[in-house]
C-alpha positions as CSV (number, residue, x, y, z in Angstrom):
1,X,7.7,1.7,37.7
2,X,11.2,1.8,38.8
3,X,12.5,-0.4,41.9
4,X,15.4,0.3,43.8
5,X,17.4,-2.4,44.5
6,X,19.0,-3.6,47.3
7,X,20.7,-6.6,48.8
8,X,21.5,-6.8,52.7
9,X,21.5,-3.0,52.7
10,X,23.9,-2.5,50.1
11,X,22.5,-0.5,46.7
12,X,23.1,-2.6,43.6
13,X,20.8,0.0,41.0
14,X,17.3,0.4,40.0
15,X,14.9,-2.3,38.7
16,X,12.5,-1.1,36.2
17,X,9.2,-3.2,36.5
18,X,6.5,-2.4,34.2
19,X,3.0,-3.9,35.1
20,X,0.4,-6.0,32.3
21,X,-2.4,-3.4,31.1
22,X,0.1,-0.7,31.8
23,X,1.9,-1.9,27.9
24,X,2.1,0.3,25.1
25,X,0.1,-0.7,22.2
26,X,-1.2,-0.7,18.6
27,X,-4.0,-2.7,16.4
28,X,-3.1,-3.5,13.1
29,X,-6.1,-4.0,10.5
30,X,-5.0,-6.3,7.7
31,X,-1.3,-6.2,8.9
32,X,1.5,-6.8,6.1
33,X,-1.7,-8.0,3.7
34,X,-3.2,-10.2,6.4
35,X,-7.0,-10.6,7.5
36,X,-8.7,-9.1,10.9
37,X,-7.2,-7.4,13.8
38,X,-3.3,-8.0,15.0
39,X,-3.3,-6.5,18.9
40,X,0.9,-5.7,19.3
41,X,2.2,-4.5,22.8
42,X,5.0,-3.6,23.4
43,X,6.8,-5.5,26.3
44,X,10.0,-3.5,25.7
45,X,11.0,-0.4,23.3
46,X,14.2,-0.5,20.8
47,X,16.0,1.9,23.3
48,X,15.3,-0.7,26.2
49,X,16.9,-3.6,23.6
50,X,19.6,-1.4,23.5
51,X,18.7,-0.3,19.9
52,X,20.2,-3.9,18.9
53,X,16.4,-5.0,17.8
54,X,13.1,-3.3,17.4
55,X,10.6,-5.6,18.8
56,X,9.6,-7.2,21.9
57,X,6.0,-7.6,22.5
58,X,3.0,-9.9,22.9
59,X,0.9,-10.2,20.0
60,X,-2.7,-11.2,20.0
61,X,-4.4,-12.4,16.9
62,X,-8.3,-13.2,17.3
63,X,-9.7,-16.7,15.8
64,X,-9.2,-16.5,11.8
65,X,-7.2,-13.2,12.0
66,X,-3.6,-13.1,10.1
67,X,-0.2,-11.4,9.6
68,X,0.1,-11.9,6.1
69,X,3.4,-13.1,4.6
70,X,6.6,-11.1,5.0
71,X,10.7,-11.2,4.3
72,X,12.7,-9.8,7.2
73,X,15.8,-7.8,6.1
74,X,18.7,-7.2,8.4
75,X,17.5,-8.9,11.3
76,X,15.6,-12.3,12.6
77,X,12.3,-12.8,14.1
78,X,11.5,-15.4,17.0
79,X,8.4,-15.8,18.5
80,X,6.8,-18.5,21.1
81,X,3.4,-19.7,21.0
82,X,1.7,-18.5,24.7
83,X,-1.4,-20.2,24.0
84,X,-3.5,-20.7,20.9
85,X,-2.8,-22.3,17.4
86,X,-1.2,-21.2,14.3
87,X,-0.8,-22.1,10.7
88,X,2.4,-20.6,10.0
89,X,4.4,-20.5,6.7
90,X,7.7,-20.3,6.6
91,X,9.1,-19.9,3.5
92,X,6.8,-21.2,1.9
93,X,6.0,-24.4,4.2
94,X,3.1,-25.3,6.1
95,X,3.0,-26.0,9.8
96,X,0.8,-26.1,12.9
97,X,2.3,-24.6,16.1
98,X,1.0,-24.3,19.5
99,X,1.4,-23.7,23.3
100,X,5.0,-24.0,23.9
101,X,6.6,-24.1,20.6
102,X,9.1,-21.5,19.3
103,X,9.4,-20.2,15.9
104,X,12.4,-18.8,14.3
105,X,12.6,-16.7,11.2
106,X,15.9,-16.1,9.8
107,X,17.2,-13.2,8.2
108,X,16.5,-13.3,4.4
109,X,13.8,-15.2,5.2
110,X,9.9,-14.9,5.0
111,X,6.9,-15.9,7.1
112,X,2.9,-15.4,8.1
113,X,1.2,-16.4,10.7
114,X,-2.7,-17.5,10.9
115,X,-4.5,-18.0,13.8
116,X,-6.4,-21.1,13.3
117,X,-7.8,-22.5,16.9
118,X,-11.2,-21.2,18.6
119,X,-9.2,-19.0,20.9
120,X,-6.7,-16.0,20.1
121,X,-3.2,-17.1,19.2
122,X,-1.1,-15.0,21.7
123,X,2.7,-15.0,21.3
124,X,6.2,-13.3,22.8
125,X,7.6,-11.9,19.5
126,X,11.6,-10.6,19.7
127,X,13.2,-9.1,17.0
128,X,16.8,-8.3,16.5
129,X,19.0,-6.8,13.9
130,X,21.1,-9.3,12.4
């Protein structure tokens, strides 16, 4: 949906809103070696990041469901935990996350993710090139 916008009369450009359920998205069985579903929608596409990353989107990842370990090349990942809990290694170290904490992967550098509480982990993934 696209908004113009407008302060005291005067045209400042067009806002683009888009609206939850209206999200591209894809499921993922078993994604990057993983176990169970991975829900990815995509909040914003590569040509709305300016083609500077390739990924903003909220991931879903049911009770015991994983994205199984992975090295990102050429660019960083940072994601923050919405609600849920994860067991998330990080190159190769353990650690519990939850509701409000932020993850950062650096380029060169590897991580998966586990979703390890009763309810989906959900998350705000962002991706840039490095």
């Amino acid at each position: 949906m696209r908004l113009l916008y407008k302060v005291n009369n005067k045209e400042l450009g067009v806002v683009m809103v888009k609206r939850d359920g209206s999200y591209e998205y894809v499921v993922n069985k078993n994604m990057r070696g993983g176990v169970g579903e991975v829900k990815i929608e995509h909040l914003l596409t590569p040509d709305e990041l300016y083609n500077k990353g390739r990924l903003f989107a909220r991931i879903t990842i049911n009770s015991g469901s994983s994205i199984g370990y992975h090295i990102h090349e050429g660019e960083m990942e940072s994601f923050y935990i919405v609600s849920g809990t994860a067991k998330i290694s990080d190159n190769e170290i353990d650690l519990e996350v939850g509701e409000g904490d932020t993850v950062l992967t650096k380029n060169g550098m590897g991580h998966s993710v586990e979703s390890i509480g009763n309810n989906a982990l959900v998350m705000i993934a962002l991706i840039v090139f490095d």
